[in-house]
Structure formats: C-alpha cells, structure tokens
C-alpha positions in Angstrom: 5.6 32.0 -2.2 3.6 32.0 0.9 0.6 31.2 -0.5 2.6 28.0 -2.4 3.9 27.0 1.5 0.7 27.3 2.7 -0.8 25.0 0.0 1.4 22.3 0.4 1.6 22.8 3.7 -2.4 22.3 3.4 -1.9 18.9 1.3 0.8 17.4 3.7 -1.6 18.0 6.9 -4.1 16.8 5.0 -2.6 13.8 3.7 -1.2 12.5 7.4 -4.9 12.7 8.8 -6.1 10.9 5.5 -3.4 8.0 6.1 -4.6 7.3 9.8 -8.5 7.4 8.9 -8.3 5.1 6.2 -5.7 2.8 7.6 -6.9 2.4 10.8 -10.6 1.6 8.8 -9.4 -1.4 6.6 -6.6 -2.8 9.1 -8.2 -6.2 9.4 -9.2 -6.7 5.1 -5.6 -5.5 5.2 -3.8 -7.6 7.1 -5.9 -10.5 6.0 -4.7 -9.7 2.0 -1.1 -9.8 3.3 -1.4 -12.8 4.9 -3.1 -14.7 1.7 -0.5 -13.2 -0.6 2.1 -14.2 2.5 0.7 -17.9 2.3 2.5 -18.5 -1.0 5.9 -18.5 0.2 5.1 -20.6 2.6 3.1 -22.9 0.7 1.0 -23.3 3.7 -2.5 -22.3 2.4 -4.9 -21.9 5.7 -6.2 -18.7 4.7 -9.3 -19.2 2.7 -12.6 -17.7 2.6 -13.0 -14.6 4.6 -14.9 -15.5 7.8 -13.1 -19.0 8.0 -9.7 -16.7 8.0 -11.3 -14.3 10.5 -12.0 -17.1 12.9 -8.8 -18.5 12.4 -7.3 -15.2 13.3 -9.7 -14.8 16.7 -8.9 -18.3 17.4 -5.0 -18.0 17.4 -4.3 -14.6 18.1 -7.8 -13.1 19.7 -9.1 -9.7 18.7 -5.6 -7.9 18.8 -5.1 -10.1 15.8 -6.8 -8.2 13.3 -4.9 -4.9 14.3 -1.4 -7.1 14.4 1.2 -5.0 12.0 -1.5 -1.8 11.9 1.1 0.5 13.7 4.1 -0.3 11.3 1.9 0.3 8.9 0.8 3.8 9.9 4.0 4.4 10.4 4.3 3.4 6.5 1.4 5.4 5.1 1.6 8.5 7.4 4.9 9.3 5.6 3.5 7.9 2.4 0.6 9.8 2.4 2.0 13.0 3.5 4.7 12.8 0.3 2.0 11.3 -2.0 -0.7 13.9 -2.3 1.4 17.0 -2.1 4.0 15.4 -4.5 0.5 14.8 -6.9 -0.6 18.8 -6.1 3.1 19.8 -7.0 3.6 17.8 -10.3 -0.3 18.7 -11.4 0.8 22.5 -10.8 4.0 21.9 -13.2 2.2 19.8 -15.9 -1.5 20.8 -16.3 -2.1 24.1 -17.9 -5.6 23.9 -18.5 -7.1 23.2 -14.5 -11.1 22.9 -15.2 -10.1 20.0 -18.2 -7.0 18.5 -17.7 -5.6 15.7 -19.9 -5.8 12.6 -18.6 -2.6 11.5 -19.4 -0.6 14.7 -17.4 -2.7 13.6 -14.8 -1.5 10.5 -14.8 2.1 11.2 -15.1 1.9 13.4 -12.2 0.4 11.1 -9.8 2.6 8.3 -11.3 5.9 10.4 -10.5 4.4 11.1 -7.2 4.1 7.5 -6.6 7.5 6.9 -7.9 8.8 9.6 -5.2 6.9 8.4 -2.0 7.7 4.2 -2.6 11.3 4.8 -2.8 11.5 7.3 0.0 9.6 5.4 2.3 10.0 1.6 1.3 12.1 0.2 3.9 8.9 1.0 6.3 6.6 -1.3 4.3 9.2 -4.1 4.5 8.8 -3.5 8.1 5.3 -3.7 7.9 5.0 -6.9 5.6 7.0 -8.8 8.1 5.1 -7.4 11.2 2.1 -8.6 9.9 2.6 -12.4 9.5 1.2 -14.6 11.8 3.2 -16.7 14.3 3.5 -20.0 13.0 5.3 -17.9 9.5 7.4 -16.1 11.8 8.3 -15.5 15.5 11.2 -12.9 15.2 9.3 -9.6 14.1 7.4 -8.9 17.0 8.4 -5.2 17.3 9.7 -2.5 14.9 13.5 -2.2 16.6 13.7 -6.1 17.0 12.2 -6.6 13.1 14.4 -3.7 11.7 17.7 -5.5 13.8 16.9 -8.9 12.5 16.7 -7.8 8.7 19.8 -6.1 9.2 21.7 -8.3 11.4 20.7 -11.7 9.0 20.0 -10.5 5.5 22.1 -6.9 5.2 21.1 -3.3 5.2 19.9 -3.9 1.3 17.7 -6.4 2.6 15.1 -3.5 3.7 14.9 -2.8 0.1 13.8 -6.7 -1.9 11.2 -6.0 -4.2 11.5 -2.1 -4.6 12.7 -2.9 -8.2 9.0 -4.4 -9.3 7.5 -1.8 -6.5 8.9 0.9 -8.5 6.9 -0.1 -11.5 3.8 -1.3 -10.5 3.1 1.3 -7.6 3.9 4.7 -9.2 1.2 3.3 -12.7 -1.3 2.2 -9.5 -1.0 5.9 -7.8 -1.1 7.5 -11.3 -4.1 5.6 -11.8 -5.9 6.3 -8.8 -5.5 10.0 -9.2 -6.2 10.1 -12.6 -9.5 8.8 -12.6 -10.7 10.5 -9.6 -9.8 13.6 -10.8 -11.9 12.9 -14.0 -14.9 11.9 -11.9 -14.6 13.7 -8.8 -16.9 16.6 -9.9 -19.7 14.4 -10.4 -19.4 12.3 -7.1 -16.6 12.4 -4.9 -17.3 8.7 -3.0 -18.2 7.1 -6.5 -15.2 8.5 -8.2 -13.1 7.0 -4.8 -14.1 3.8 -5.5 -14.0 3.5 -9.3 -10.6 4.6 -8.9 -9.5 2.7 -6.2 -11.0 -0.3 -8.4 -9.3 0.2 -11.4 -6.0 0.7 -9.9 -5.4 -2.1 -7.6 -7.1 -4.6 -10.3 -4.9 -3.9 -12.8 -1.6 -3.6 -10.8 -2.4 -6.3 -8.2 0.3 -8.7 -9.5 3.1 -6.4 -8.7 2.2 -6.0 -5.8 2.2 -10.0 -4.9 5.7 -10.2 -6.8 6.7 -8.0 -4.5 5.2 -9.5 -1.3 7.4 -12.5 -2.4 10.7 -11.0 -2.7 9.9 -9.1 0.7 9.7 -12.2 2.5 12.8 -14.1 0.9 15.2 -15.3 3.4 13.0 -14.6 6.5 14.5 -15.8 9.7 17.5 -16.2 8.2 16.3 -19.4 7.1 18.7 -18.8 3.2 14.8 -19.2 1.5 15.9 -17.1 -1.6 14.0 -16.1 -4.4 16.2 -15.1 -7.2 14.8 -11.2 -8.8 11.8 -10.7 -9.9 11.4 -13.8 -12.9 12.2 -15.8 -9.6 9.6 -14.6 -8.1 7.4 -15.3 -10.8 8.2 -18.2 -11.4 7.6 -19.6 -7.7 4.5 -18.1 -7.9 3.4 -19.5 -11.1 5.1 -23.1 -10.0 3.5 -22.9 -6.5 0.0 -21.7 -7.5 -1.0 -21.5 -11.1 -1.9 -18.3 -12.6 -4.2 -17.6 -9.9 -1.3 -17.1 -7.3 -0.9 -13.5 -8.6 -4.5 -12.8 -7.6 -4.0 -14.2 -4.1 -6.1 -12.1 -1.4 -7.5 -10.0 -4.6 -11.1 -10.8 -3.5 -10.1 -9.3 -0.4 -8.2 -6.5 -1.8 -12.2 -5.8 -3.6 -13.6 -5.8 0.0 -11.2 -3.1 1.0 -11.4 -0.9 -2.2 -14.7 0.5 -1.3 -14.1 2.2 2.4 -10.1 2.7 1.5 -10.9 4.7 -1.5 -14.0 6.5 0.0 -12.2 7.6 3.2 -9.1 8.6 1.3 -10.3 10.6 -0.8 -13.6 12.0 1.4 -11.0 12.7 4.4 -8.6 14.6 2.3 -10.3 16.7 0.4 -12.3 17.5 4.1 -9.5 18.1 5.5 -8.1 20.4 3.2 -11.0 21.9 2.8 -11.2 22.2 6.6 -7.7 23.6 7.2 -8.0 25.9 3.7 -10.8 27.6 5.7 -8.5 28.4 8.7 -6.3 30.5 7.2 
C-alpha cells in the first residue's frame, strides 16, 4: 500500500512539474491558436499568418502579450496534469495485464477515462483561461481571474463556467486516450519521436471539438445575450461563418506547437519520475 502511495504520489509530482515546463514553453503558439479559433465568434478575422499575428500582438499589447492568459492557464494544466497522468498510471494498473505488450485498445480506454476524469474536474479553470486570453478589442472585462470568475457568474450564472463541457467530454477524453496510447506503443524505441507522433495524431483528429467548444465557451461574453444554441448551434455558426475550414482554425498553429508540447511533456515526466523514483 505504501509502495502504491508512493507511485502515485511519484506521477502527481511528476505531472505538476510536466504542466509548468511545457506550458510555459508553447504560451505564445498557444495563445495565438485561441485567439484564431476566438476570431470566429467574432467574425473579426485579423489573425492570419503567424508572424503578421505576432506583430499584431507586439504592436497592441507589447511583449507581455504573448504570455497574456499563461497563468490562468497553469493554473488549468497544473491541476490537469497532476489528475491526468496518475489517473492514466491508475486505470493502466486496473486494465492491462500483460505490461511489456499491452493492447492498444486497454491503453486507450485508460488514458481516455483519465481524460474523462481530469476535463470535468477541472473545466471551469479552462473557461477561465479561454476568456483570459482574448485580446482587448474581443473583450475588456477578464482582465484578472477573480474579476473574470465574478463576471461569468454575476452575467451568465454559475452554469455558465461549464458551456461546452458536453462536446469537451467527448472529444478530450478520445484526444488524451490517444496521446497515451501511441506513446506508449512507441516510447521504447524513441521517447521524443513517440511525443510527437502522438501529440500529432491526437490533436489532428480531435481538433474540431475542441473549436466547437471554444465557441460555446465564448457565447454571451460581456453579457452582450450572443448565444449559441448547444453544440449543432455551434456548428452550424461555424460552418455558416467559415466554411468547412472554420473547424481547422489556428490548426496550422496547433502543428507548430505539437512538436515542443509533446516532447517536453512527455521528456519532463518521465525525467521527473524517473528523478523522484530515484529519491526514495
């Protein structure tokens, strides 16, 4: 029983230090991608190619810009992070019988139920984050965590924290399965490929959730009565607003980020718990 504490206790540690590193490394590809998927809703598209968005960024808000929204969303991931890989570890130990080959489809299950665990624990912190991050001519009212979390409550209910946890809980549990899955598959030939491929696969094939989502997250901002009706709302403004391609806005970013999120993730992790393993 000690030894089972000690694990997770391992994988939770391990996980909060892998949140901050990678975070902290793709802050600016990640706020950009918000902002592009943002731009829909507001039907306002000024957030093209990635140094003209980058300038635009410097030019309005200066260097800080790029880190605008980074703290709300470490306090997002830190939590996420530290629930996600032990929840994986826990759910692998219940499922997978067979360690050195496990079936790929046990893997994915656990980290998918992981996933399901850690976005509906934790989702009221990336609403937070979502409307932290826009820039000021979207918004003006979510400069800081206590005024954004007061607005959203005050304006649009308590429930409000939670628009577009009802796609989110599809999408994001099948990305984090995923992930896991095929880096565990590939890990034990090369830890920073297998990151990547993983990270690849994942967000390209669950990317539209995630935009649906970004949607709903920013319907009736500012308590301006903007409302997009569920999720086949949110489609459909998406589809009417942009085509097909809307679903895929900031993706070519998202591409940029894949390669140092996935590699730090993963490499800082499995240090770490490597690193704190050793300790004990």
């Amino acid at each position: 029983m000690g030894e089972s504490k000690k694990f997770y206790g391992v994988s939770l540690l391990s996980g909060g230090i892998s949140a901050i590193c990678t975070k902290t490394v793709v802050a600016p590809l990640e706020r950009l991608k918000l902002l592009k998927q943002s731009q829909v809703y507001y039907k306002d598209f000024k957030y093209g190619g990635l140094f003209n968005s980058f300038k635009y960024i410097k030019n309005n808000e200066g260097y800080r810009g790029f880190y605008r929204g980074n703290l709300s969303n470490l306090m997002r991931v830190v939590p996420a992070y530290t629930l996600k890989f032990p929840l994986n570890e826990f759910f692998k130990n219940r499922f997978i019988e067979d360690k050195k080959n496990p079936k790929f489809g046990n893997l994915l299950l656990s980290g998918a139920l992981a996933g399901l665990i850690q976005t509906c624990t934790t989702y009221p912190l990336d609403m937070l984050r979502t409307r932290m991050s826009l820039d000021k001519t979207m918004t003006k009212n979510y400069t800081n965590i206590y005024g954004c979390l007061g607005n959203i409550i005050k304006d649009e209910g308590f429930f409000a924290l939670y628009k577009g946890l009802k796609i989110n809980a599809i999408s994001y549990p099948l990305y984090v399965g995923i992930q896991f899955s095929i880096y565990e598959k590939l890990r034990d030939q090369n830890p920073l490929i297998a990151g990547t491929v993983a990270g690849t696969i994942a967000q390209s094939t669950m990317y539209p959730g995630d935009t649906i989502k970004r949607q709903l997250q920013l319907s009736g901002i500012d308590n301006t009565g903007k409302k997009i009706g569920g999720v086949l709302g949110a489609i459909r403004y998406i589809y009417t607003t942009r085509g097909l391609v809307g679903f895929y806005q900031g993706f070519a970013i998202n591409l940029l980020k894949v390669i140092p999120e996935a590699t730090v993730q993963f490499f800082v992790y499995d240090l770490a718990k490597s690193y704190f393993t050793t300790l004990g």
